[in-house]
C-alpha positions in Angstrom: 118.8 116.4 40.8 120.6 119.1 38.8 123.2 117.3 35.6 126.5 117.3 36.1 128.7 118.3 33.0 132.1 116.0 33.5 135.0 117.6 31.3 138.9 116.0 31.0 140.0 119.6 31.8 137.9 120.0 34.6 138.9 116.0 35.7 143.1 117.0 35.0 142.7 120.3 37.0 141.0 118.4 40.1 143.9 115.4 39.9 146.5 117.7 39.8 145.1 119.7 43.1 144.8 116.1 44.9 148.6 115.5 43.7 149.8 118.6 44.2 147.8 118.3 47.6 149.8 114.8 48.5 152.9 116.3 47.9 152.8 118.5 50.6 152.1 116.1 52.9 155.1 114.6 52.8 157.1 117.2 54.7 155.5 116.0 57.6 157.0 113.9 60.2 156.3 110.3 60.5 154.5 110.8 63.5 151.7 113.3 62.2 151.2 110.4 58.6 151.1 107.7 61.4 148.9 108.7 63.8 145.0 108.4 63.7 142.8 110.9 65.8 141.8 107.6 67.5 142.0 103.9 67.9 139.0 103.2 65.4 140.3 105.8 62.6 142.7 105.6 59.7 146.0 107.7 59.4 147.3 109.7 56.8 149.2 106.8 55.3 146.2 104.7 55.4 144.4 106.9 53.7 146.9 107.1 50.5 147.0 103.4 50.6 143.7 102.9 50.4 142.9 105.8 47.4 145.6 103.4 45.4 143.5 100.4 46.2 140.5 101.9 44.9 142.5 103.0 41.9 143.6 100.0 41.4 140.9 97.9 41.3 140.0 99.7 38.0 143.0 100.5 36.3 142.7 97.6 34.1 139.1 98.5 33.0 139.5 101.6 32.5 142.8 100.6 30.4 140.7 97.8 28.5 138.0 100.7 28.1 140.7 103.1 26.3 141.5 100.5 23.9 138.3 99.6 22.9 136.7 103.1 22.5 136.6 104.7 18.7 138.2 108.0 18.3 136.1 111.1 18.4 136.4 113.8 15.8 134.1 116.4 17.3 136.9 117.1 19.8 137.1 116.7 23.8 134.4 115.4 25.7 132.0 116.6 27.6 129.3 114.1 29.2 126.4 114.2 31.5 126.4 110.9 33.8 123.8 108.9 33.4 121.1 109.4 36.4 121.7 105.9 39.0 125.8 106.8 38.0 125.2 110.0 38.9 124.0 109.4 42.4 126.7 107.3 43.0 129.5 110.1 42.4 127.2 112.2 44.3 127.4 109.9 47.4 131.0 110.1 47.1 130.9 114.0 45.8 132.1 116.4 48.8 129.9 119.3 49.9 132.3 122.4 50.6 134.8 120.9 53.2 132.5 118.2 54.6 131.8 114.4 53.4 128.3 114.0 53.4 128.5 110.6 55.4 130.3 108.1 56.2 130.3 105.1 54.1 131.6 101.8 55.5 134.2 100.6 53.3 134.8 96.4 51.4 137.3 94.7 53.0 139.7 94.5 49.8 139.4 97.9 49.8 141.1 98.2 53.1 144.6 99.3 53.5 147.3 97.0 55.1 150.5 98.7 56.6 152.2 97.9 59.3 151.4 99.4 62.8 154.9 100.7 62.9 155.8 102.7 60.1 159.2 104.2 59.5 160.1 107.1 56.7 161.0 105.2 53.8 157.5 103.0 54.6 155.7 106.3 53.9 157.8 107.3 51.2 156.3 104.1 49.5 152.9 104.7 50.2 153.5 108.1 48.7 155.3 106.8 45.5 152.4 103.9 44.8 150.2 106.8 45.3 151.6 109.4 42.9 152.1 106.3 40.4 148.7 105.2 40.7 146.7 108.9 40.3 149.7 109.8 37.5 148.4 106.5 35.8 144.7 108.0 36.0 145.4 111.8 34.9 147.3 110.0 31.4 144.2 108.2 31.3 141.5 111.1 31.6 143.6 112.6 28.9 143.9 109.2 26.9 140.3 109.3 27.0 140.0 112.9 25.7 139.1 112.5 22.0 137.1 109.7 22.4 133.8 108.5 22.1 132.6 108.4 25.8 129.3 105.7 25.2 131.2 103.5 23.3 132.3 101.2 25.9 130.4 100.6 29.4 132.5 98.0 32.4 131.2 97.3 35.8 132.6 99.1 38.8 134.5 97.5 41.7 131.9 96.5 44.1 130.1 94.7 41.1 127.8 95.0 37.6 124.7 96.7 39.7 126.7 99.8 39.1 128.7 100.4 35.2 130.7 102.8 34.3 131.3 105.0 31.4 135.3 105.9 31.6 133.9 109.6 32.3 131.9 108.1 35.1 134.4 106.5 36.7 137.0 109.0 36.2 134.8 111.3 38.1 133.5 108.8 40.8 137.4 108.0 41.4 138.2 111.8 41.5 134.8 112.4 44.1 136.2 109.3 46.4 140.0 110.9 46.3 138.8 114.5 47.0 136.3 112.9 49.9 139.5 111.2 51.1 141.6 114.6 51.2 139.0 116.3 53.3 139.2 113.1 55.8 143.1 113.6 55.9 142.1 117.4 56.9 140.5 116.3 59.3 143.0 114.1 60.8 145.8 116.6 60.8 143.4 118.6 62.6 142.4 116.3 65.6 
């Protein structure tokens, strides 16, 4: 499996495509964020809300992380992830514009909005998403001078897999780009 070299620059440059991504979503109509391609599917919204969950659930350690991690004085970061960590982002990781399965997803990782959703209900979901990924870019560069192996915390679904903050930084970014390849592919159905 070849290494994967995880920079803050190359981390901020993929969050602010996924933003700037998000942000043009929102000229659609409420219809087209509403609508799944079928019964069984998520919509656009759905899919925002549930990138925030996932966010969410490590916000806090990745803020606990920051603040326990020494300062660096050999300058940004750049780390390889550690081999099992790196075949989780992988599994996550698109490959060009396809996800390379489908992975089942936790139930508190499942996002709740109502079945009829008006324009300011989507306005929210974009706001708590755009907080939420704002909150993680201030974070990748939080992080930037800092020593990466300093400071190890488990990942959402439990301690059988642990993060270093560049792992999860990168697993987070992999799960949000596989996410805007799904919305692709609903606008397209």
């Amino acid at each position: 499996m070849a290494k994967l070299l995880l920079t803050p620059e190359n981390q901020i440059q993929r969050l602010n495509t996924i933003v700037n991504r998000v942000e043009t979503l929102q000229e659609l109509s409420i219809s087209q964020l509403s609508t799944p391609p079928n019964p069984k599917s998520w919509n656009v919204l759905e899919v925002l809300e549930h990138l925030t969950i996932a966010y969410s659930s490590y916000q806090r350690k990745i803020e606990n992380a920051l603040l326990e991690v020494a300062d660096s004085h050999s300058g940004a970061w750049q780390y390889r992830p550690r081999a099992w960590q790196l075949l989780v982002i992988k599994g996550q990781k698109p490959k060009g514009n396809k996800r390379p399965f489908k992975l089942k997803t936790l139930k508190k990782f499942e996002p709740l909005l109502s079945p009829t959703l008006t324009k300011d209900d989507a306005q929210a979901v974009f706001k708590r998403f755009k907080t939420a990924h704002g909150m993680l870019k201030q974070q990748v560069l939080a992080s930037r001078n800092k020593r990466m192996r300093h400071k190890r915390f488990s990942s959402a679904i439990g301690p059988i897999v642990t993060f270093y903050l560049p792992e999860a930084f990168e697993f987070l970014i992999c799960h949000a780009e596989r996410h805007m390849i799904q919305i692709e592919g609903i606008l397209g159905a």
